[in-house]
C-alpha positions as CSV (number, residue, x, y, z in Angstrom):
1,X,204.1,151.6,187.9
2,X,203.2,154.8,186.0
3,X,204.8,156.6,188.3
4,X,207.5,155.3,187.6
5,X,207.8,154.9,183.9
6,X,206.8,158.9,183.9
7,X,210.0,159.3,185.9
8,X,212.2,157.0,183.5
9,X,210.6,158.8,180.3
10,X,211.2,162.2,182.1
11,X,215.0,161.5,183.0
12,X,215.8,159.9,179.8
13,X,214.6,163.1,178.4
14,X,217.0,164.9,180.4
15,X,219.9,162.5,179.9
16,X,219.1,163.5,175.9
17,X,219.0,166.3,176.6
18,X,222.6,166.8,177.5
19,X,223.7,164.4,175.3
20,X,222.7,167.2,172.9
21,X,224.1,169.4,174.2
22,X,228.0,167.7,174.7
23,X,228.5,168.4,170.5
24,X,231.9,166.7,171.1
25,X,230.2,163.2,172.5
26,X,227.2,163.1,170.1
27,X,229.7,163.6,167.0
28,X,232.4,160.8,168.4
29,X,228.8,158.7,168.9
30,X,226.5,159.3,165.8
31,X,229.1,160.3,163.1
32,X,232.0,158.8,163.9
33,X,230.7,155.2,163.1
34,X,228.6,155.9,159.9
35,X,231.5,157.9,158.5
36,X,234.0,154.8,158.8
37,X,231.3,152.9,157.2
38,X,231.5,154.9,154.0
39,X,235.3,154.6,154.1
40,X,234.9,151.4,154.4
41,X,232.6,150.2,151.9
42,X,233.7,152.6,149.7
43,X,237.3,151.4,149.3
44,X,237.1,148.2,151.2
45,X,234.3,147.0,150.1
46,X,234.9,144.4,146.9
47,X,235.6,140.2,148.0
48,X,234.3,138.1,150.7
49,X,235.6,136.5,153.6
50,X,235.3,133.8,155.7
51,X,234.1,133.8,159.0
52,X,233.2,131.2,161.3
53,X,232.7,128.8,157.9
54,X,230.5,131.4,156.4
55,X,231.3,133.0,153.5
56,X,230.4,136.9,153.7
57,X,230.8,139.5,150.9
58,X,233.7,141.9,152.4
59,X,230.4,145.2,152.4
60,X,228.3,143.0,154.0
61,X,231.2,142.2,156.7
62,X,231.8,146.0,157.1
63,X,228.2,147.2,157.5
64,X,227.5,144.7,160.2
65,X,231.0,146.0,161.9
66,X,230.2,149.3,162.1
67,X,226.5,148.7,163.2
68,X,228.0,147.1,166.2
69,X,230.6,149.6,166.7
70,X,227.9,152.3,167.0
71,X,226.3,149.8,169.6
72,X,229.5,150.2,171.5
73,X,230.0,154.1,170.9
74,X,226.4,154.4,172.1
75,X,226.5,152.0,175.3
76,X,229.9,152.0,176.4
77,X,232.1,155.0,174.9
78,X,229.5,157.5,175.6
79,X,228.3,155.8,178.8
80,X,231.6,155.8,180.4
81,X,232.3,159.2,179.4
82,X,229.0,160.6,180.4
83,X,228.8,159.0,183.9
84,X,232.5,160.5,184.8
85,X,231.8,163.7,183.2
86,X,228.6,164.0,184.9
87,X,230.6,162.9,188.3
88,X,233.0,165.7,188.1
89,X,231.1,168.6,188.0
90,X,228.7,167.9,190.4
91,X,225.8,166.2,188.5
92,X,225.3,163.1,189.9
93,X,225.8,165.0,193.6
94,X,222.8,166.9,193.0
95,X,220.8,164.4,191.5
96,X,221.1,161.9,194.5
97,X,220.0,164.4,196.7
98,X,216.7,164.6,195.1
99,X,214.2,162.4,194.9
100,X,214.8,160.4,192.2
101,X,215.6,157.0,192.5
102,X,219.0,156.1,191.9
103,X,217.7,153.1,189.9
104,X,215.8,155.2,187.8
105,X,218.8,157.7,187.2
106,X,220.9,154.8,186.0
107,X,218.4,153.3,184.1
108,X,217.3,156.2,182.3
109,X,221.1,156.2,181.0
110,X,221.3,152.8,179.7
111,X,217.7,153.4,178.1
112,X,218.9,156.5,176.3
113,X,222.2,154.4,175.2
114,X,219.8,151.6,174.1
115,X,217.8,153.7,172.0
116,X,220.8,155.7,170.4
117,X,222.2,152.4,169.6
118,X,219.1,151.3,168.0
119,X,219.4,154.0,165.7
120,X,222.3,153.9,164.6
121,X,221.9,150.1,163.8
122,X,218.9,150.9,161.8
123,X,220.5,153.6,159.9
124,X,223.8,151.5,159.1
125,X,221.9,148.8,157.9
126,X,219.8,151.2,156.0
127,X,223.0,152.0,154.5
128,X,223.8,148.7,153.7
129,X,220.2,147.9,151.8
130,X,220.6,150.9,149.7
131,X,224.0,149.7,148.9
132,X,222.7,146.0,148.2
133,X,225.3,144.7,151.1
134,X,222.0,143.5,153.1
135,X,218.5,142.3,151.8
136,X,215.7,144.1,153.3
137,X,214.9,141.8,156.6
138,X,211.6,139.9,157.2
139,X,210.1,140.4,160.4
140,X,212.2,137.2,161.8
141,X,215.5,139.0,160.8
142,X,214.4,142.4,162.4
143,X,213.8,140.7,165.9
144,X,216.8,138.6,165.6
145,X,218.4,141.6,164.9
146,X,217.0,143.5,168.0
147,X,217.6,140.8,170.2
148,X,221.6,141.1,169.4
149,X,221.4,144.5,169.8
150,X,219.6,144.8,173.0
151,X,221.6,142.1,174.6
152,X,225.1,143.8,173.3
153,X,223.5,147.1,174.4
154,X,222.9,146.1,178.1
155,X,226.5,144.6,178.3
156,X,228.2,147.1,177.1
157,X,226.4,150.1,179.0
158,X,227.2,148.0,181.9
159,X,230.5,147.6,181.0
160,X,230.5,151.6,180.5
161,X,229.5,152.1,184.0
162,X,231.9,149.8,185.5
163,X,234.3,151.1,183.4
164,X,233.8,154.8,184.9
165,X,234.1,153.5,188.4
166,X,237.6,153.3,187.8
167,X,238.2,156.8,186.0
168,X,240.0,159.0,188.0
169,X,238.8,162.3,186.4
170,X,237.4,163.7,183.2
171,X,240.8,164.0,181.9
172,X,241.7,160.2,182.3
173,X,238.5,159.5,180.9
174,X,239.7,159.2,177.2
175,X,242.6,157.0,177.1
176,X,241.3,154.9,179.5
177,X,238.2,154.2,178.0
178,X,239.3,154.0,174.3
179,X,242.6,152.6,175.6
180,X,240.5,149.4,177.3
181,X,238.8,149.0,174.2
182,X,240.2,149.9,170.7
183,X,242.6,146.7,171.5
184,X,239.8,144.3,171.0
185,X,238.1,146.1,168.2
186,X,241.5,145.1,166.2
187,X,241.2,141.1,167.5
188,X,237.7,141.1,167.2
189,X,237.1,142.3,163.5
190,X,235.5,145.4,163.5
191,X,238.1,147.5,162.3
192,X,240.4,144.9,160.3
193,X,238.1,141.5,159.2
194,X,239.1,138.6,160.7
195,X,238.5,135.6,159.2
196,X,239.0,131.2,159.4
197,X,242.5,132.3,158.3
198,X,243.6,134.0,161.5
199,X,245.7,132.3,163.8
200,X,243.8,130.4,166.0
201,X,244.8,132.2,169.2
202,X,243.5,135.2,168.0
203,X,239.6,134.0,167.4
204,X,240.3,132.5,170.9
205,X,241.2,135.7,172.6
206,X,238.7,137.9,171.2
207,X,235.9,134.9,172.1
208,X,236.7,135.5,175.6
209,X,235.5,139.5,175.7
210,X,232.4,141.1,174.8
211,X,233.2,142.6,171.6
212,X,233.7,139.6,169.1
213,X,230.4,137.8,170.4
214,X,228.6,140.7,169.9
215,X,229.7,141.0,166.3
216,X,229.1,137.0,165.3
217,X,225.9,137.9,166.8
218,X,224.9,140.4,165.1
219,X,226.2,138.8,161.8
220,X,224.7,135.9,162.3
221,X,221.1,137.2,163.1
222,X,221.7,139.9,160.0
223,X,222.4,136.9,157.1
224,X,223.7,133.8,159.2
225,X,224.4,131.2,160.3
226,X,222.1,130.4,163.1
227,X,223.4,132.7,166.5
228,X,225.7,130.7,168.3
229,X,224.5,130.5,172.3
230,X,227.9,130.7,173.2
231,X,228.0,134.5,171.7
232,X,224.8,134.7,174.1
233,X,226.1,133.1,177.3
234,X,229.8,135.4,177.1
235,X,227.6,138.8,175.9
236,X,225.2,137.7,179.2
237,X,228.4,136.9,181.7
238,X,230.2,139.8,180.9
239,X,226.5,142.1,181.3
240,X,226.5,140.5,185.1
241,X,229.9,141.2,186.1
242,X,229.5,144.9,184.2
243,X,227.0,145.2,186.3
244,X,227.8,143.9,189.9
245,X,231.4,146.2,189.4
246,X,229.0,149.2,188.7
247,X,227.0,148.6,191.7
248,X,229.4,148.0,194.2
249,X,232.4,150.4,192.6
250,X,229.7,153.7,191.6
251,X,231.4,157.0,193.0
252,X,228.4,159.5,192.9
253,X,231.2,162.6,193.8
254,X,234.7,163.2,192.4
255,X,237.5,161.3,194.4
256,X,239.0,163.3,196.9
């Protein structure tokens, strides 16, 4: 079991490690998200809305939106591109053909998304203390929180390596990864809030994907109302099928 946790700690290092070193990737992933927040906030940021028969002020709305949009920057944005970059020069080739685990390898990935994600939740809602968007959570808010993160982080890196199965190439990588997903950031209320004066339809749509559960989640756990096991049951269905389309789809080597 040391063994083995050695091996994870070792490879996450090294999946870090070139995360690093991919400027492109870590910008899109840490940056991108906190930067929108400030936009945001900054000129979006006076009212409230209504969500789920909540009332939330509109800052309040926005910092918990781009906390879980850096959860899916982290876990499936960079995952998928990562996996299919890593696929088409040769990484992944080499790697099986050494000694390593293949478990461990695609462990050590979601891990490292995990923990990025982590991060950037903690600094976003940083943001939104200092602010006085969020009240500084108790110790029953903070593992609420990490529970909805966790959970949203395993989907979506699983959804991330499914996703890659189905990438042709680095080049494709891009619109098809961003082109799957954008769509029901919009629905879903991350980019533009949604509130109980949608159209039904839409709240109905974006209940049935990963994204809009993950949010009411989040939300919930941040300031309320109670999380909904419903968000829980769709964020834990769409983990399995993420991951039984990764582990039956995975291409370690370019297609032919």
């Amino acid at each position: 079991m040391a063994t083995e946790a050695r091996r994870l700690a070792a490879q996450v290092r090294f999946v870090h490690l070139a995360f690093l070193r991919n400027p492109a990737a870590a910008i899109f992933t840490l940056v991108f998200p906190l930067g929108l927040l400030l936009v945001l906030t900054t000129l979006l940021g006076d009212g409230t809305i209504a969500r789920n028969g909540f009332t939330y002020d509109r800052s309040t709305y926005h910092v918990v939106a781009m906390a879980v949009f850096g959860v899916i920057s982290a876990c499936y944005t960079n995952v998928a591109m990562t996996v299919t970059l890593a696929r088409e020069r040769g990484v992944l080739k080499r790697l099986r053909g050494t000694p390593l685990p293949i478990g461990t390898a695609v462990a050590a990935r979601v891990v490292h998304a995990t923990i990025v994600a982590l991060v950037l939740v903690t600094i976003t809602f940083g943001y939104g203390v200092l602010i006085d968007a969020l009240a500084v959570p108790g110790p029953g808010e903070v593992a609420a929180i990490s529970g909805a993160v966790v959970l949203s982080a395993a989907c979506f890196s699983a959804l991330g390596l499914a996703v890659s199965t189905v990438v042709p190439d680095a080049a494709a990588a891009p619109p098809l990864v961003n082109g799957l997903m954008f769509p029901l950031l919009l629905v879903s209320g991350v980019f533009v809030p949604v509130g109980d004066d949608a159209p039904g339809w839409v709240s109905a749509v974006a209940g049935v994907f990963p994204i809009q559960p993950a949010f009411d989640a989040t939300l919930s756990a941040a300031v309320g109302p109670p999380v909904s096991p419903v968000d829980l049951v769709v964020l834990l269905a769409w983990t399995a099928v993420g991951a039984i389309v990764a582990v039956r789809r995975f291409r370690w080597e370019p297609a032919a």
